[in-house]
Structure formats: C-alpha cells, structure tokens
Backbone as CSV, one residue per row, in Angstrom:
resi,resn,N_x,N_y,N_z,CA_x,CA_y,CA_z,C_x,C_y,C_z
1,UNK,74.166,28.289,-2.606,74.491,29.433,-3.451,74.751,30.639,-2.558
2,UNK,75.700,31.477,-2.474,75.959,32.047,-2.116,75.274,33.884,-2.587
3,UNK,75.511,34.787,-1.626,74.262,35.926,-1.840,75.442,36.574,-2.773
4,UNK,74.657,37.304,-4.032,75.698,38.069,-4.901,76.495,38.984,-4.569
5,UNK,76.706,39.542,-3.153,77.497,40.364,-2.974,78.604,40.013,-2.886
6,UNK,79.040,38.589,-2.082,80.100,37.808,-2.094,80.997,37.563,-3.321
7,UNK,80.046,37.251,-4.388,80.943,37.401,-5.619,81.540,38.855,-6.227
8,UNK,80.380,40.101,-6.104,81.493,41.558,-6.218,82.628,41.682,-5.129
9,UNK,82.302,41.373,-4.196,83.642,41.504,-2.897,84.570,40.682,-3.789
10,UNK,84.116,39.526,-4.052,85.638,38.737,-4.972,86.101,39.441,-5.350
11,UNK,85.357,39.594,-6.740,85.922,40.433,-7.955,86.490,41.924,-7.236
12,UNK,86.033,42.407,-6.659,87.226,43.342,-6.373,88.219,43.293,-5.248
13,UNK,88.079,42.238,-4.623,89.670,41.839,-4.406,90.647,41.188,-5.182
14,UNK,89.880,40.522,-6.381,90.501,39.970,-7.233,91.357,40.952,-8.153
15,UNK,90.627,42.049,-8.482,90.892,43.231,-9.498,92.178,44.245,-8.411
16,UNK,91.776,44.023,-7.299,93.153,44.760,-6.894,94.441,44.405,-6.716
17,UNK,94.120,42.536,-6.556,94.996,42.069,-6.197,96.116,42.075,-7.764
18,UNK,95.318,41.810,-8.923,95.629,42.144,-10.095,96.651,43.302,-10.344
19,UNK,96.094,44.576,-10.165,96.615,45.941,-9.798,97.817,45.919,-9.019
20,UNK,97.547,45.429,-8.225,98.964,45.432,-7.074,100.622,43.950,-8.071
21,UNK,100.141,43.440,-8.256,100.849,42.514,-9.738,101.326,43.231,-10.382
22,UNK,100.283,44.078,-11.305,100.704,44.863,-12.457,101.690,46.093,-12.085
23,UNK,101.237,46.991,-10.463,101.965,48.055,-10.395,101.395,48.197,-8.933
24,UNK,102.262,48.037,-8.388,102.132,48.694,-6.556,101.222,49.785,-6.134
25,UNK,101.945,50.846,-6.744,101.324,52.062,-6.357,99.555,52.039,-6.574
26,UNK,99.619,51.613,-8.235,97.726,51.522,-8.678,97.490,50.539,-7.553
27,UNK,97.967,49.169,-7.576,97.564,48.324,-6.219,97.013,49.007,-4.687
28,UNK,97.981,49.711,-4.283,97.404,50.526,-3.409,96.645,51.767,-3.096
29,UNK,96.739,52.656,-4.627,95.276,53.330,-4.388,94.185,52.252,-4.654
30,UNK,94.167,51.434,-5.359,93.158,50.387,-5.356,92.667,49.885,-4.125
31,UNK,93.698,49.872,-3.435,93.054,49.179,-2.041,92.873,49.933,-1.383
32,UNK,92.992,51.018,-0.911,92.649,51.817,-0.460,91.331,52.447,-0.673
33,UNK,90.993,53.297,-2.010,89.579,52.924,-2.329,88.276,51.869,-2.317
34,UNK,89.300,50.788,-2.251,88.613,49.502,-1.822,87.754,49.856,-0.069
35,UNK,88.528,49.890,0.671,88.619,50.492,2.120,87.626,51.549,2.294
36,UNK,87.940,52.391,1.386,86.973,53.577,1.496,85.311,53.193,1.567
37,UNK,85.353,52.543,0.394,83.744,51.974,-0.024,83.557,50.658,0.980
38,UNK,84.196,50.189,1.436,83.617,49.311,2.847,83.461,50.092,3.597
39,UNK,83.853,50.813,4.321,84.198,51.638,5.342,82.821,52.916,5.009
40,UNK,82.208,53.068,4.224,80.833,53.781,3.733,79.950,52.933,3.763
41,UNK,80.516,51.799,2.952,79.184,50.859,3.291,78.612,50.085,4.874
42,UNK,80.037,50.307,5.539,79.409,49.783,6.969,78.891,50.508,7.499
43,UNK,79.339,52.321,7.169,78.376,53.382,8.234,77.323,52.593,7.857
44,UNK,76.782,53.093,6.422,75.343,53.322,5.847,74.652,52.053,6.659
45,UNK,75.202,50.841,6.371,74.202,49.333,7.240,74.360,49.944,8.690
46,UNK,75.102,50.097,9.513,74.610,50.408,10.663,73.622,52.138,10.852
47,UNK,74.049,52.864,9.873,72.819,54.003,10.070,71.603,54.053,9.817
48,UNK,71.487,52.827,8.521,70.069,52.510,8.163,69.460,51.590,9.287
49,UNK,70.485,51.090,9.868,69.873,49.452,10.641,68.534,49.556,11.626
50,UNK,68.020,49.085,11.563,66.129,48.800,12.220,66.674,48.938,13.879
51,UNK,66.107,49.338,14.807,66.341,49.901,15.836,65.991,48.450,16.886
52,UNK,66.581,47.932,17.569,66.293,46.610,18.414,64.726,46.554,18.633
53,UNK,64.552,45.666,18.398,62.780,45.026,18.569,62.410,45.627,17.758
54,UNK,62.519,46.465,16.714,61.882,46.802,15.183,62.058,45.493,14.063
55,UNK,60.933,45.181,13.204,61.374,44.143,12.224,62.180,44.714,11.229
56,UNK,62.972,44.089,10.704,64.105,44.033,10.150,63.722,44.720,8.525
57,UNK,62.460,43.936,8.158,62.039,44.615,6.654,60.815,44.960,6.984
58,UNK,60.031,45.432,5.765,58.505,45.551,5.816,57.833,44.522,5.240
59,UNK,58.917,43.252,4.627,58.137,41.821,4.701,58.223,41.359,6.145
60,UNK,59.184,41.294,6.943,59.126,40.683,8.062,57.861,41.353,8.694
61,UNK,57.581,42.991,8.743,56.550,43.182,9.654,55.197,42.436,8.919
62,UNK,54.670,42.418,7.741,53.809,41.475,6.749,53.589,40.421,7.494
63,UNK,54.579,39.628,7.778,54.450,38.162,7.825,54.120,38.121,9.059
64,UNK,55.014,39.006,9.786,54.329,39.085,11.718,53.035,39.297,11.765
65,UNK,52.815,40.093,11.591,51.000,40.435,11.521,50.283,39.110,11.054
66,UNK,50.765,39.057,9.628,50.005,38.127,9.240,49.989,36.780,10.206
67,UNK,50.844,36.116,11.205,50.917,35.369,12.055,49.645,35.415,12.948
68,UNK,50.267,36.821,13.121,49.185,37.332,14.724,47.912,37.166,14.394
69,UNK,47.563,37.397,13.104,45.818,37.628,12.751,45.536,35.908,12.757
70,UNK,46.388,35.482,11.991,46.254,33.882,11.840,46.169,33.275,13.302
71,UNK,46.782,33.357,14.329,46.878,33.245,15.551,45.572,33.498,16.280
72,UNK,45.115,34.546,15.560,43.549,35.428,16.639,42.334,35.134,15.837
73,UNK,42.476,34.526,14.453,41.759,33.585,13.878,41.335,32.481,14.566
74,UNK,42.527,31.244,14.614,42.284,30.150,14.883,41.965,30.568,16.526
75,UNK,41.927,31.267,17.591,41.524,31.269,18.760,40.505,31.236,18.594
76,UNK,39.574,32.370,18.095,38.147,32.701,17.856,37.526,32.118,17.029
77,UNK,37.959,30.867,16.300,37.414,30.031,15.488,37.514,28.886,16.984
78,UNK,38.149,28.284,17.948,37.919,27.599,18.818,37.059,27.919,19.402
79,UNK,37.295,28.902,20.147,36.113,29.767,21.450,34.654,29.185,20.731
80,UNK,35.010,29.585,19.445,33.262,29.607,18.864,33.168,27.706,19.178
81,UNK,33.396,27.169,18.469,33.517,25.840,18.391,32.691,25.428,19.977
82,UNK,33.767,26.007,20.338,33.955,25.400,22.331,32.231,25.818,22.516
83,UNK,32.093,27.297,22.237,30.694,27.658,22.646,29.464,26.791,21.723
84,UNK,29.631,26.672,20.683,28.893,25.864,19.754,28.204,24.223,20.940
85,UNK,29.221,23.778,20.861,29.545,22.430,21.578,28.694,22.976,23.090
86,UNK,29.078,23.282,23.803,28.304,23.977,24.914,26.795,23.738,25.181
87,UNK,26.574,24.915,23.911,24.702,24.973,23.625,24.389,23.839,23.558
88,UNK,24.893,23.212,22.242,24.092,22.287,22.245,24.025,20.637,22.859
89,UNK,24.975,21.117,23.902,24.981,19.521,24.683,24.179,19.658,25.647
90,UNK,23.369,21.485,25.954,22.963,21.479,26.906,20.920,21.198,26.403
C-alpha cells in the first residue's frame, strides 16, 4: 500500500492534466501552482528536517532510549547473575 500522499500527488496531476485538455492556459496556471506548492513543500521538509545524528521523530527518540535502558537492563541483570553464581560457588 502505498503512503497517501502518493495518491494526492496523483490526483493533482491528474486534475491538471485534465485542465490542460479542457483549456491550456487554466492547464498552465494549474501547473504552475502545482510547482509552487512543491516547491514550498520541499523548503518546509528540508527546513523542518532533524539535524544529522538527531532522531528523525520523537517516536524514534522513545524507542532509542527505550533500547538503551533495555540494553542496561539485561547487562545488570547478568553482572548480578555472574555475581550471584560467584558467591555461591565459593
């Protein structure tokens, strides 16, 4: 399945391409406005965009953490183990 933006990008290439059929001129302010609103929407994704080695969302940083703790869990659940085992073999 494809992400829903793909299907508005259709539809409005579809709707201009329509426009440009029906009457040139509307066709090409159509596309042109078309242009405009890509051309805004790519600033905005690259002005908003997460800065290199920043996570991408504030689920991605969630889930990182949540790794790391899970990670520093199961260490310190070994160590103990390891030390457990230790004592009492001695």
């Amino acid at each position: 399945m494809l992400d829903p933006k793909w299907y508005v990008i259709a539809a409005a290439v579809a709707a201009v391409a329509l426009l440009a059929n029906f009457d040139l001129t509307f066709g090409l302010i159509a596309a042109g406005l078309l242009a405009l609103i890509l051309l805004v929407w790519v600033a905005l994704s690259l002005w908003l965009a997460p800065e290199s080695g920043e996570p991408d969302s504030e689920r991605g940083a969630l889930e990182e953490r949540f790794r790391r703790l899970s990670a520093n869990r199961r260490l310190a659940q070994t160590k103990e183990l390891t030390a457990k085992g230790g004592s009492d073999a001695g």
